[in-house]
LODO-382347 format. One line per 8 residues: their letters; for each residue x, y, z of N, C-alpha, C. Coordinates in nm, 4 decimals, always signed. Atoms other than C-alpha are relative to their C-alpha. Example, Ala and Ser with C-alpha at 12.3 -4.5 7.8 and 13.67 -1.06 7.14 Angstrom:
as = +0.0890:-0.1190:+0.0000:+1.2300:-0.4500:+0.7800:+0.0900:+0.1200:+0.0000; -0.0820:-0.1190:-0.0060:+1.3670:-0.1060:+0.7140:-0.0770:+0.1090:+0.0730
***
This chain:
xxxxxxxx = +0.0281:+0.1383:+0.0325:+0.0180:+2.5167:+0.3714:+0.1042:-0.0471:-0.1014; -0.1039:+0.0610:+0.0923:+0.3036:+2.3295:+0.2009:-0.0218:-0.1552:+0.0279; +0.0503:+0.1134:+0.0344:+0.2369:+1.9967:+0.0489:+0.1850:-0.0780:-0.0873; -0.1470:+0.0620:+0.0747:+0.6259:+1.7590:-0.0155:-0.0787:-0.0959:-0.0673; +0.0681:+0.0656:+0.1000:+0.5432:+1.5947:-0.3261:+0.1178:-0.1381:-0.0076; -0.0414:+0.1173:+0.0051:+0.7272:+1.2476:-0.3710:+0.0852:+0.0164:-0.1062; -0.1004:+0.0428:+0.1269:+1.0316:+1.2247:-0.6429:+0.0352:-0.1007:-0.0560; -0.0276:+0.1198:+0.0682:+1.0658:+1.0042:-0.9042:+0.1815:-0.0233:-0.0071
xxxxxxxx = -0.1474:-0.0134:-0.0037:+1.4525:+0.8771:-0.8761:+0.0983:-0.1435:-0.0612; -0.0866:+0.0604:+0.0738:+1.4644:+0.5563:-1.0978:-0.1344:-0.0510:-0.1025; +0.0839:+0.0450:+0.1005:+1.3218:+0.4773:-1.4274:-0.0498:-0.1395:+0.0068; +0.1233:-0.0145:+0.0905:+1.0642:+0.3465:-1.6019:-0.1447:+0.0889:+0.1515; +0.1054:-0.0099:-0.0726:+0.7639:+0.5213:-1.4069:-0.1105:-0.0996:+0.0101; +0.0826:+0.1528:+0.0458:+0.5433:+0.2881:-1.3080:-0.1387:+0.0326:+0.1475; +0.0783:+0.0164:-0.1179:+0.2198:+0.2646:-1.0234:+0.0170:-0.1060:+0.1148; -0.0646:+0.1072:-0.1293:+0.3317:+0.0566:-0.7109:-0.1698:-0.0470:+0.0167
xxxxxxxx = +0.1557:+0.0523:-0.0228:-0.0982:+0.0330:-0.6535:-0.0910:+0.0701:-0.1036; +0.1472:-0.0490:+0.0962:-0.3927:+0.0729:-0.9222:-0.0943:+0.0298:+0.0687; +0.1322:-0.0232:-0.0599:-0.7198:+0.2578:-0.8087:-0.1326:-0.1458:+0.0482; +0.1333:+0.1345:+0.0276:-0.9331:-0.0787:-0.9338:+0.0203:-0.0564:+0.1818; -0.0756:+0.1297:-0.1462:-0.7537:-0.2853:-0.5851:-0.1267:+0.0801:+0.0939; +0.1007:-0.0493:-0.0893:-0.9423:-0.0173:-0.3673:-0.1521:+0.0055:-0.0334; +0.1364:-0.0182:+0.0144:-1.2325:+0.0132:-0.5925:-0.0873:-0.1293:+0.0150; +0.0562:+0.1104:-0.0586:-1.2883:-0.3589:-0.5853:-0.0829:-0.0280:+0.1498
xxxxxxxx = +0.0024:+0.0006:-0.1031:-1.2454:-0.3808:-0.2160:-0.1500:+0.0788:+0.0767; +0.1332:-0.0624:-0.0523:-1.5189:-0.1086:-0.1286:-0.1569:-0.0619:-0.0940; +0.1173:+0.0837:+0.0598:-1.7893:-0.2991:-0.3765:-0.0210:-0.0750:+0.0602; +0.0758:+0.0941:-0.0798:-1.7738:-0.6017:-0.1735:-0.0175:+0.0492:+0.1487; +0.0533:-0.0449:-0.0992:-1.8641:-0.3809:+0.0960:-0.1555:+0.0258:+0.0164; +0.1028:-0.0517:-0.0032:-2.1667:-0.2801:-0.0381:-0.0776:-0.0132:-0.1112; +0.1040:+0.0068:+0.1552:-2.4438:-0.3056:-0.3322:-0.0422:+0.1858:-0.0489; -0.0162:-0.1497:+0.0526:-2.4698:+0.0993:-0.3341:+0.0938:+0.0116:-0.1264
xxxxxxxx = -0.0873:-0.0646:+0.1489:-2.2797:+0.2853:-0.6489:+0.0966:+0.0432:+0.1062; -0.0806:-0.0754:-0.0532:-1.9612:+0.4066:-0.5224:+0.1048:+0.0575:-0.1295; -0.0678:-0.1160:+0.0578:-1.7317:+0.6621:-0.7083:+0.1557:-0.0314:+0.0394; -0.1614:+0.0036:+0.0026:-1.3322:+0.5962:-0.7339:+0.0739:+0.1306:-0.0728; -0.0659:-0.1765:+0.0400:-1.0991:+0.9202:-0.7654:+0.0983:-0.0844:-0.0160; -0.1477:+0.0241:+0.0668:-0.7920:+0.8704:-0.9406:+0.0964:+0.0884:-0.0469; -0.0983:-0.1503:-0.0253:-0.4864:+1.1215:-0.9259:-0.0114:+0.0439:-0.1361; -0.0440:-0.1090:+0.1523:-0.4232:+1.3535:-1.2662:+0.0920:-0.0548:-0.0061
xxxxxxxx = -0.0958:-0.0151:+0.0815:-0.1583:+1.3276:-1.4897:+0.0619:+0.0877:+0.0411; -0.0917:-0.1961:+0.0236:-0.0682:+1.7108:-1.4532:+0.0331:-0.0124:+0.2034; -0.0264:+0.0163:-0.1215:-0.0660:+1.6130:-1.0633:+0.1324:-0.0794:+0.0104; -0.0977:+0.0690:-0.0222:+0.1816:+1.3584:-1.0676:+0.1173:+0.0296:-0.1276; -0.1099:-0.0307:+0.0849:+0.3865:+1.5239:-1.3452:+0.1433:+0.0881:+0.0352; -0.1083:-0.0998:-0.0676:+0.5715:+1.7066:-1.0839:+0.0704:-0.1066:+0.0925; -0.1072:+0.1301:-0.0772:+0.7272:+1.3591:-0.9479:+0.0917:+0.0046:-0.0874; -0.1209:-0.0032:+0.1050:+1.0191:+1.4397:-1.2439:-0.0504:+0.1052:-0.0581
xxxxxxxx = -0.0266:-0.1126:+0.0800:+1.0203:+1.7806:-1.3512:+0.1524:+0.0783:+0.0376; -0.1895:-0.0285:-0.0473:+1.4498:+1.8462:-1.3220:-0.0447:+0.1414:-0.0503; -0.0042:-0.1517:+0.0188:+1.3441:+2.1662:-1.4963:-0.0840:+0.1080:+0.0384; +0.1527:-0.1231:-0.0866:+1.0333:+2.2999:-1.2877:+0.0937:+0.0056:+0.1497; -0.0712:-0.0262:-0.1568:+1.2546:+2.2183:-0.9324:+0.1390:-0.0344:+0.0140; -0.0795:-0.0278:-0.0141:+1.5639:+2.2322:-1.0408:+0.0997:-0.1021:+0.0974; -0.0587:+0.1150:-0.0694:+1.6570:+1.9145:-0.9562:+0.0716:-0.1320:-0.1099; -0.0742:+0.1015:+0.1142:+1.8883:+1.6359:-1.1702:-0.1331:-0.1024:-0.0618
xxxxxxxx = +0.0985:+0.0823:+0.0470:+1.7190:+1.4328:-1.4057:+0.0816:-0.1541:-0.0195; -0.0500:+0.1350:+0.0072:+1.7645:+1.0317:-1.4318:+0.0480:-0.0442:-0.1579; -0.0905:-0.0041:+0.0814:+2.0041:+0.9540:-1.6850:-0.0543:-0.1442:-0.0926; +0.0768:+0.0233:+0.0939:+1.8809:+0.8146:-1.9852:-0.1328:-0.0074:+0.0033; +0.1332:+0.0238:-0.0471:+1.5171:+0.8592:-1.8978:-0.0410:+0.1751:-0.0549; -0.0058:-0.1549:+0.0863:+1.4352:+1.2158:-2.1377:-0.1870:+0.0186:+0.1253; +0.1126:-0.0275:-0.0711:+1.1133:+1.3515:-1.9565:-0.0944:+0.0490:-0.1281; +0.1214:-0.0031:+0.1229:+0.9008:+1.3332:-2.2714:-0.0097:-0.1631:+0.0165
xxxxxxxx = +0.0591:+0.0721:-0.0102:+0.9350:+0.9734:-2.2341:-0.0595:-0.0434:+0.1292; +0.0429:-0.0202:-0.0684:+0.8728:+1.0243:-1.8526:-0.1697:+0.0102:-0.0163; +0.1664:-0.0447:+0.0524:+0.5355:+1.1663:-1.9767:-0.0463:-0.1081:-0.0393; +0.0874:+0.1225:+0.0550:+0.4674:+0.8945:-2.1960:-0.0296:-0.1219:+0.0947; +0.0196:+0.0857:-0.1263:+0.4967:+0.6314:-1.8984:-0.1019:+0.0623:+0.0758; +0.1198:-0.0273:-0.0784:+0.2753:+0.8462:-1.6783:-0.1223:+0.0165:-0.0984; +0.1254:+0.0897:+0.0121:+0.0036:+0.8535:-1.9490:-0.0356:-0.1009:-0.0388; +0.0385:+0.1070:+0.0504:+0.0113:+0.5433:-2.0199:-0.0661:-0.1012:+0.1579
xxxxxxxx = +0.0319:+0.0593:-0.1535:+0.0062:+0.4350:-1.6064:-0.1550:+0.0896:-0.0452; +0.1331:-0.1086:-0.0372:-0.2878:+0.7037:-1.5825:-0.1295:-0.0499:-0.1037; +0.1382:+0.0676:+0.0807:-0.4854:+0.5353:-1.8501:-0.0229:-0.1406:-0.0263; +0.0159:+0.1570:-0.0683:-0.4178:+0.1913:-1.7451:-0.0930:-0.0074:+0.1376; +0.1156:-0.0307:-0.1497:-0.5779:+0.3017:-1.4184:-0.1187:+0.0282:-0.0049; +0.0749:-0.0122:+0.0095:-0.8307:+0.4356:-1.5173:-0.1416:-0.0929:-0.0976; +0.0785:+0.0703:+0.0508:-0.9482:+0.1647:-1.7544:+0.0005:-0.0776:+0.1423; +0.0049:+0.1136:-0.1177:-0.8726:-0.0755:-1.4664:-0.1387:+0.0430:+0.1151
xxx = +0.1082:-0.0321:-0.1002:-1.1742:+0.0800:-1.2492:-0.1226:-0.0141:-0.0934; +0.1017:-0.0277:+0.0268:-1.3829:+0.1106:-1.5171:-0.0240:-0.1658:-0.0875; +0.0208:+0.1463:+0.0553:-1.3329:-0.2867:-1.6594:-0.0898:-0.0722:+0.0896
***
């Protein structure tokens, strides 16, 4: 089982879609409770790791502030479902 993970290949990291869009969407489906999953941090921290796969890193873009962009997406998202 091999899973190709997606590469990040130009700064700032950023979310192209927030969880909330889908979680909205399935509410006006229904008056039930429904449950929204939202990816990890430590999951998507392997979209820019130049030094886990040995792959170039984006030039001026240090992968500490990489990090800081993904948790800052990752906890924008996650408020966004729960606003």
């Amino acid at each position: 089982h091999v899973r190709t993970l997606p590469r990040l290949v130009k700064a700032p990291f950023k979310y192209a879609n927030y969880a909330y869009k889908y979680l909205n969407f399935a509410k006006s489906l229904t008056n039930k409770p429904i449950k929204q999953a939202v990816i990890t941090a430590s999951a998507l921290s392997m979209v820019y790791s130049p030094h886990l796969l040995n792959t170039g890193s984006i030039e001026n873009y240090s992968y500490e502030e990489f990090l800081q962009d993904l948790t800052n997406e990752c906890e924008k998202d996650i408020r966004l479902c729960l606003g």
